[in-house]
N, C-alpha and C positions, 0 to 999 in steps of 0.2 A: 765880278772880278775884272770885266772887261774894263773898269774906270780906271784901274790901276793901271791896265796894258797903255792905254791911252795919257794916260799921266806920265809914268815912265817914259814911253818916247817922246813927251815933249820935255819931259827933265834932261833926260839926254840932250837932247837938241840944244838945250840949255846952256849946258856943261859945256859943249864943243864950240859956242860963239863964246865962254866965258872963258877956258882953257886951252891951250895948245892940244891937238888930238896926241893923245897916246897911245901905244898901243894895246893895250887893258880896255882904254876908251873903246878903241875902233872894236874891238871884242864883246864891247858891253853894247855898244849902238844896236850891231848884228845881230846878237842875240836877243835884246830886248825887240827889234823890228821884225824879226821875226815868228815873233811867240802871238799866237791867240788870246793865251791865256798867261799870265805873269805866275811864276813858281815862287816858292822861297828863294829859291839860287839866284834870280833876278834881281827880287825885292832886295836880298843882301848886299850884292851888287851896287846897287843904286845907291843905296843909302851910304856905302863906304865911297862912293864916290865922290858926295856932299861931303861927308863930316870926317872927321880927324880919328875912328875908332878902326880897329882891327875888324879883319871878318871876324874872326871869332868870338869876339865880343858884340856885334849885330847879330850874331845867330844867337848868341848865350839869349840877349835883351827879348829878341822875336821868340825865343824859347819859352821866356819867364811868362810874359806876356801870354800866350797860349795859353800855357799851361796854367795860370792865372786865372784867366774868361773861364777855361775849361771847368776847374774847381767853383767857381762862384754859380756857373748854371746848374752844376751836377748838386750843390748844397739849394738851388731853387732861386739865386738871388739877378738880378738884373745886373749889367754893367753897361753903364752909359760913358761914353767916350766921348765928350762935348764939341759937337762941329761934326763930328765924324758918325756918331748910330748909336745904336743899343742894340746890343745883345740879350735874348730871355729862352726861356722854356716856354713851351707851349703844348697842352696837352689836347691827343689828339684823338678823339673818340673811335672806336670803332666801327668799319664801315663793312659792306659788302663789295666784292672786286671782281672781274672775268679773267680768268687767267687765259691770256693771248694764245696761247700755243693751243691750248682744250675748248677754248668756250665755256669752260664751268663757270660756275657763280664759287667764287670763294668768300670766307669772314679775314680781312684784313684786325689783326688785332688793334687794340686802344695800345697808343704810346705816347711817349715823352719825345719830344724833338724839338732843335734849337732853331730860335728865331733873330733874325735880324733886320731892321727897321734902321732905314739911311736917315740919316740927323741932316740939318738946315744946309748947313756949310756944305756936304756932301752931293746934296741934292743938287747946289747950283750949279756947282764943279761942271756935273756932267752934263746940266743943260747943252 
């Protein structure tokens, strides 16, 4: 998630040599230069700051989208987002663990967990 944090404030950056600062701008800089990590509320942020749509309509699209990926892994299926990764399931054998607190030996069960694998375009990004 840090490629986002990184992308974001140079989009920003962007934005203020491309537009007059505003004050929504000056809100969106601070916030985004300040974050670690980029949230939803950022990403939504950003993106209406580019394009011509309502927040509320970037949260609906970041909504579908989710919940979209979400459905295709839970059915077992792969989603590739061309430039940008793939998305899969990945199953995950059962192992043995130390529980930190105890020093016991515990059986970690076998599960299902999602995987994501950065696509070409993505990779060079963050070179």
């Amino acid at each position: 998630m840090l490629f986002f944090s990184e992308k974001l404030e140079w989009n920003v950056e962007v934005i203020h040599t491309q537009f007059p600062t505003s004050g929504r701008d000056a809100i969106l800089e601070r916030q985004v230069n300040t974050m670690a990590n980029v949230n939803k509320d950022a990403l939504v942020s950003s993106i209406v700051a580019k394009i011509d749509l309502s927040k509320k309509d970037v949260e609906a699209v970041i909504e579908t989208m989710v919940d979209e990926i979400t459905n295709a892994l839970r059915k077992g299926d792969k989603v590739t987002i061309t430039g940008f990764g793939t998305f899969r399931v990945s199953n995950r054998a059962a192992r043995e663990g130390i529980n930190p607190q105890t020093k016991a030996k515990i059986t970690i069960p076998a599960m299902t967990v999602p995987k994501f694998t950065a696509g070409k375009t993505l990779k060079e990004a963050v070179k």
